[in-house]
C-alpha positions as CSV (number, residue, x, y, z in Angstrom):
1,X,8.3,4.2,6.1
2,X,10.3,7.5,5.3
3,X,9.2,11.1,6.1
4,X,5.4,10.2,6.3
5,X,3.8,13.0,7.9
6,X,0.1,13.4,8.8
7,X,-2.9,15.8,8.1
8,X,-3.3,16.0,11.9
9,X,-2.8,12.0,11.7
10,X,-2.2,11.6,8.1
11,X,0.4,12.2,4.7
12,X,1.0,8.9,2.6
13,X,3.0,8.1,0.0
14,X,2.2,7.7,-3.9
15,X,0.9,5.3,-5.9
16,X,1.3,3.7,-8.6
17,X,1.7,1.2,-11.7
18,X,0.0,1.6,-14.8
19,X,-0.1,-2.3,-15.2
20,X,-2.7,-2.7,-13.2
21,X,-6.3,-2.9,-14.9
22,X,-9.1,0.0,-14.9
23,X,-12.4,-0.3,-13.2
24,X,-15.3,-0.2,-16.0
25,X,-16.4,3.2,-16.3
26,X,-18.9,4.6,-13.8
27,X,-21.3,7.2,-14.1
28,X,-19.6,9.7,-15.7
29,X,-21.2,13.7,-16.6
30,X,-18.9,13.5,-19.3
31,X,-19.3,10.8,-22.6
32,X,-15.8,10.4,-23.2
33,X,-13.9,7.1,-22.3
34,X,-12.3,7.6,-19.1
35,X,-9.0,8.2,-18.2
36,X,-6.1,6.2,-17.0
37,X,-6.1,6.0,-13.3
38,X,-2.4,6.8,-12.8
39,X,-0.3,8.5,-15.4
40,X,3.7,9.0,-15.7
41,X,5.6,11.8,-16.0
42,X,6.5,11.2,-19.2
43,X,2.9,11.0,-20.5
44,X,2.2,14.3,-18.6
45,X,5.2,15.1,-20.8
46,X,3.8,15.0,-23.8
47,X,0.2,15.7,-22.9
48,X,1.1,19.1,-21.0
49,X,-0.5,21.4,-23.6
50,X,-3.9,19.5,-24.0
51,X,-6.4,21.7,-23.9
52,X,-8.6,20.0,-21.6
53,X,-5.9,18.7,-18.9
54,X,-6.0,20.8,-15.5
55,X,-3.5,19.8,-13.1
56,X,-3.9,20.3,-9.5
57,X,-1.1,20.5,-6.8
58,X,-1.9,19.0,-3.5
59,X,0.6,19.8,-0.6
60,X,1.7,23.0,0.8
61,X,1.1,26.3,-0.4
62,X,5.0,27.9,0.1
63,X,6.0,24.0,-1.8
64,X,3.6,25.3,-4.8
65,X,4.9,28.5,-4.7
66,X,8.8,27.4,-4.7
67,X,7.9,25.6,-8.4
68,X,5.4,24.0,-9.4
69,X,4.6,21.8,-12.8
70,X,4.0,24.4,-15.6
71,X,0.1,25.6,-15.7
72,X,-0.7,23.5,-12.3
73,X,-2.9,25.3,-10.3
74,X,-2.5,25.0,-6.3
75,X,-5.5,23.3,-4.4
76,X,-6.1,24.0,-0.8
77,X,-7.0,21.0,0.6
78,X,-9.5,22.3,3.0
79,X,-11.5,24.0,0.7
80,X,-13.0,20.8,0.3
81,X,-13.6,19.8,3.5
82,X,-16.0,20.6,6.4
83,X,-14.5,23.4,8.3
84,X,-12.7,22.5,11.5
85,X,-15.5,23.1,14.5
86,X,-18.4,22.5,12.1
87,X,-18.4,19.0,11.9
88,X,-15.9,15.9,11.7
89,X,-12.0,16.8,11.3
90,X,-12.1,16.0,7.5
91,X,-16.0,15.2,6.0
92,X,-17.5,15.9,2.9
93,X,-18.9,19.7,2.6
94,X,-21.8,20.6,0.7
95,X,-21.9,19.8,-2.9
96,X,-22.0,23.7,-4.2
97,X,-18.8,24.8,-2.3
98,X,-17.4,22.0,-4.2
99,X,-18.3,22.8,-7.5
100,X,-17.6,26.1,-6.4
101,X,-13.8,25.7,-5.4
102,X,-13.3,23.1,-8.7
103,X,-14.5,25.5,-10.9
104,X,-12.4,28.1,-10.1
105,X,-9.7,26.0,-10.7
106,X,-10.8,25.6,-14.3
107,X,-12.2,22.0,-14.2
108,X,-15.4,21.1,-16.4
109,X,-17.0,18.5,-16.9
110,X,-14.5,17.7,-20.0
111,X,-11.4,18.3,-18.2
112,X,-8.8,15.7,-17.9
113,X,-7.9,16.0,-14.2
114,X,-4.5,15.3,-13.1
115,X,-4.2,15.9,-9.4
116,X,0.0,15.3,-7.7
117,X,1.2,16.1,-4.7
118,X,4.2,18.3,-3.8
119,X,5.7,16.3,-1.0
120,X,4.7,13.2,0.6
121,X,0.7,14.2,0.6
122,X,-0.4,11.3,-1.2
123,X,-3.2,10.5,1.1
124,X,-4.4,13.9,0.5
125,X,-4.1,13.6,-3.3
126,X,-6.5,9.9,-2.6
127,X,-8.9,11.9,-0.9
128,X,-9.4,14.4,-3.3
129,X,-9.5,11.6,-6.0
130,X,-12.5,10.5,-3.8
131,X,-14.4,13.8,-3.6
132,X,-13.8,14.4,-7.1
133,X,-15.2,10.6,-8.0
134,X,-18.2,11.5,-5.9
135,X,-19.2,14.6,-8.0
136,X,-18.8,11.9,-10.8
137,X,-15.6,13.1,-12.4
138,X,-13.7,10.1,-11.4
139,X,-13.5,9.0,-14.9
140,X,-11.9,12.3,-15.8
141,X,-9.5,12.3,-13.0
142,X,-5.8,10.5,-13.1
143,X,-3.0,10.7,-10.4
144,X,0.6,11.5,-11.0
145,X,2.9,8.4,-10.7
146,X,5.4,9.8,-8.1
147,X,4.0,13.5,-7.8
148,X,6.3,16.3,-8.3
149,X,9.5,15.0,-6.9
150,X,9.4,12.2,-9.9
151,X,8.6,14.9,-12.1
152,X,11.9,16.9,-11.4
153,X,14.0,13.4,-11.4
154,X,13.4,13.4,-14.9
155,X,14.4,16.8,-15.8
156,X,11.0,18.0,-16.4
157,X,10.4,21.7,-15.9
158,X,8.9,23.4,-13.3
159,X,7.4,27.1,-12.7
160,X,6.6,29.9,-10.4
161,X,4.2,31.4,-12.6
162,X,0.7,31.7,-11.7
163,X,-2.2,32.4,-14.2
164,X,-5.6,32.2,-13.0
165,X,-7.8,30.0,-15.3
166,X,-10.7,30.3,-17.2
167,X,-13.9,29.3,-14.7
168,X,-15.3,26.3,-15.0
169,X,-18.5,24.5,-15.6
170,X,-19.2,21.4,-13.4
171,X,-22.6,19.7,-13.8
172,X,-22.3,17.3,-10.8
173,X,-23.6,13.6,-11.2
174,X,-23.1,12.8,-7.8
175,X,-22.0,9.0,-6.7
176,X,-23.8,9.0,-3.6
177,X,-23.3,5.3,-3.6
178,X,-19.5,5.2,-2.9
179,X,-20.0,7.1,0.5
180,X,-20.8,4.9,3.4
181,X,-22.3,6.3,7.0
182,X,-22.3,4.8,10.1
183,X,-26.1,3.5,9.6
184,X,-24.9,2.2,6.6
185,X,-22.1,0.5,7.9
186,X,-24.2,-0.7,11.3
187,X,-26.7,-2.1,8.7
188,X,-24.6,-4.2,6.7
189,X,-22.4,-5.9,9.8
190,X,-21.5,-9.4,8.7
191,X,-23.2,-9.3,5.3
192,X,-21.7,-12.1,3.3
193,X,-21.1,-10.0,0.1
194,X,-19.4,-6.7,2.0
195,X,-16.2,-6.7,3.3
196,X,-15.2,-3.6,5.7
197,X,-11.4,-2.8,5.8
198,X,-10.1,-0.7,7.9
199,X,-7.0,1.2,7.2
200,X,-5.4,2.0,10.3
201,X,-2.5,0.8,11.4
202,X,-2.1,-2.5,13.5
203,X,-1.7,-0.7,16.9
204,X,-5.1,1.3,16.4
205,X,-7.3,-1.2,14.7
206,X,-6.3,-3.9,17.6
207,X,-6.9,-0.7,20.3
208,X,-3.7,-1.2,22.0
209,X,-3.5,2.8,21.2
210,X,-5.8,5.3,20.8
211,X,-5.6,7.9,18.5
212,X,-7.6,10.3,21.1
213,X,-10.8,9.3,20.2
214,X,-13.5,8.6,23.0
215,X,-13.0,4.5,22.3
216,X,-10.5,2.7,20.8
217,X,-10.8,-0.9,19.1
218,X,-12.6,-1.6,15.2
219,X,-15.6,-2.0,13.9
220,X,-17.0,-5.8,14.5
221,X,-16.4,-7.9,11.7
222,X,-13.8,-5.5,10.1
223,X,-10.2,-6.7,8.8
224,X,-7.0,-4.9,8.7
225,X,-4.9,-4.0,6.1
226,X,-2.9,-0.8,6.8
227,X,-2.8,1.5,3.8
228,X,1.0,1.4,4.4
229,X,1.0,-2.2,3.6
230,X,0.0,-1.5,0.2
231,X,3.2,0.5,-0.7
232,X,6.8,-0.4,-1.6
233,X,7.9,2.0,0.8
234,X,11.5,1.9,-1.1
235,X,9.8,3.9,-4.0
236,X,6.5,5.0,-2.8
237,X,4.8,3.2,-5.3
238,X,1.4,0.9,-5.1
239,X,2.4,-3.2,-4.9
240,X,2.0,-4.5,-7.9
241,X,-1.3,-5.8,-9.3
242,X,-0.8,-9.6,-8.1
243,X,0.8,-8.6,-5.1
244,X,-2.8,-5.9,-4.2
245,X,-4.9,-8.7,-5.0
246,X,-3.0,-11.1,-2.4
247,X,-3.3,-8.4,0.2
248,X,-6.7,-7.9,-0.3
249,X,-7.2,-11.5,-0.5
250,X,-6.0,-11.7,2.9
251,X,-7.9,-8.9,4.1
252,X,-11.0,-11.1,3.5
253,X,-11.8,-9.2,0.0
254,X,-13.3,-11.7,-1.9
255,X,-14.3,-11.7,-5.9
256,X,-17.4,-10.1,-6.5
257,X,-17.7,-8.2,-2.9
258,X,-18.1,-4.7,-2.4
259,X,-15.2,-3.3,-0.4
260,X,-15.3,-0.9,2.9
261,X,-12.5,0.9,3.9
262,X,-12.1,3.7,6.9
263,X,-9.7,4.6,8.9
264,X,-8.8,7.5,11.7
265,X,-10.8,10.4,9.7
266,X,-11.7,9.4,6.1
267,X,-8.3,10.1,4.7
268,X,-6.0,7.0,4.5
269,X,-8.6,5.3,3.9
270,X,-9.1,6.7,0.2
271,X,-5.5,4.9,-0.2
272,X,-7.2,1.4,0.0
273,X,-10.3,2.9,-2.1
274,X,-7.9,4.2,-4.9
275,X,-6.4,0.5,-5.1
276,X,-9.4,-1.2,-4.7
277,X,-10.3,1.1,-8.3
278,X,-7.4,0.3,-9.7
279,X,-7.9,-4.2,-8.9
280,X,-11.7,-3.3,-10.8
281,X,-13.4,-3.9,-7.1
282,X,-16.4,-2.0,-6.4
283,X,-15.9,0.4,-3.6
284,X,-17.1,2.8,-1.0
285,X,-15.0,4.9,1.8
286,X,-16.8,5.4,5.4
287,X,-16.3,9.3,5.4
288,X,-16.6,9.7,9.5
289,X,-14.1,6.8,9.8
290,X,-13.4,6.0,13.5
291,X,-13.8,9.5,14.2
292,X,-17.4,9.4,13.8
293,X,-18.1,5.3,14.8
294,X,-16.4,6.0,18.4
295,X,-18.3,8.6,19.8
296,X,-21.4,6.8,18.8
297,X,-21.6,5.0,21.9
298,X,-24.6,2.9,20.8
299,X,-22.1,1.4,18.5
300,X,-20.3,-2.1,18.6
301,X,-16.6,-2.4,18.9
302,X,-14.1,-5.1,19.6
303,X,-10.7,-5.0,20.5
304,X,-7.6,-7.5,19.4
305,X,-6.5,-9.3,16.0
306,X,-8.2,-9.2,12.6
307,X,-10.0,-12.6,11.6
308,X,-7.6,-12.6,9.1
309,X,-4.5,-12.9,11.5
């Protein structure tokens, strides 16, 4: 995997193929259809001066700043987190300061939301997929096939303009149900139609490394399928459709079951919630991750191989 930095631990790479089918619509505050999980740039070509699209750069500020896609505004990423020393390293905040920081960006409940990342933060630009399907704008929200670097590769313009935006209005409908805790998670061990994934890489699921957390291993019962795994890391692209659903296959997902992914801190871990979306499976994301799970030391874990290997 090429330049694949990490938000302490994490920075992905991009998805996407928009072969693969859409999930039915979920709640949504809005009535119209929703959107197209990913989009290309040449869609976002010809789409650029909708009136309801806001697009939203995820990375760093100074890569924003250097040029940006043409009426993008830039999001920083932990406005929308719990502040470090408050709580978990990355865990959802409370719902106002998240309306709050999306509606000075311009979004409404109407807005077609196309979120990209500058470089290399696609697990990022997951996670804020995540938060945003959890106010219930997921339906609104697409991703950027290939962010901006695929974006300038086709000769598309970019921009150092800024423009503040009109303020937004965001009536949440919050999705409560695609968050999972640990007592959720403790509750549901084993339970024929749920199927926990965890995201981490081999080394850290099996807990022949620790990540620094107080205990090292997986949750019991949890596969493994590493959100690298489902990437061609030649073009930073999602596997294709049948190739997602044999992964998941193998990672225990079965037809019909709800899928649970986690990981180090709740962000890679979006990656395998995104796809999950994009295969039509229904889907939550433990926010604490193994962040949380480890220092509860009335917790099971286990060390060594997946009961997939």
């Amino acid at each position: 995997m090429k330049n694949v930095a990490i938000f302490p631990l994490l920075i992905l790479l991009l998805p996407v193929t928009n072969a693969i089918p859409q999930e039915k619509a979920a709640n949504n505050p809005a009535d119209a259809q929703r959107q197209p999980l990913v989009v290309t740039v040449d869609w976002l070509g010809d789409h650029l001066n909708d009136a309801s699209l806001v697009l939203l750069q995820i990375g760093e500020k100074k890569d924003y700043q250097s040029g940006h896609i043409p009426g993008a505004q830039f999001l920083d990423y932990a406005s929308i987190s719990t502040p470090h020393g408050q709580g978990l390293m990355l865990e959802l905040p409370p719902v106002e300061q998240l309306v709050s920081v999306f509606e000075k960006l311009g979004v409404t409940n109407r807005s077609h939301i196309i979120l990209y990342f500058g470089t290399n933060w696609v697990t990022p630009t997951t996670r804020v997929y995540w938060t945003l399907d959890y106010l219930g704008l997921g339906d609104r929200t697409s991703i950027l096939n290939g962010g901006l670097v695929a974006w300038q590769a086709t000769h598309h313009p970019v921009s150092t303009e800024t423009k503040q935006p009109a303020k937004g209005s965001i009536t949440p409908a919050l999705r409560k149900e695609i968050v999972a805790d640990a007592a959720w998670i403790s509750s549901h061990l084993n339970q024929p139609a749920v199927t926990v994934i965890d995201a981490r890489t081999h080394e850290f699921y099996n807990g022949s490394q620790s990540d620094g957390s107080p205990r090292s291993g997986h949750i019991p019962g949890a596969f493994n399928l590493s959100y690298l795994e489902v990437i061609d890391q030649d073009n930073n692209k999602f596997k294709s459709a049948d190739g997602l659903k044999d992964l998941f296959r193998t990672a225990g997902l079965k037809p019909g079951n709800l899928m649970v992914s986690y990981c180090h801190i709740g962000q890679r871990a979006t990656v395998l919630y995104f796809a999950a979306k994009m295969l039509g499976y229904d889907a939550k994301m433990y926010d604490g991750s193994w962040e949380d799970w480890s220092r509860r030391m009335d917790l099971p874990i286990v060390t060594g191989e997946s009961p997939n290997k």
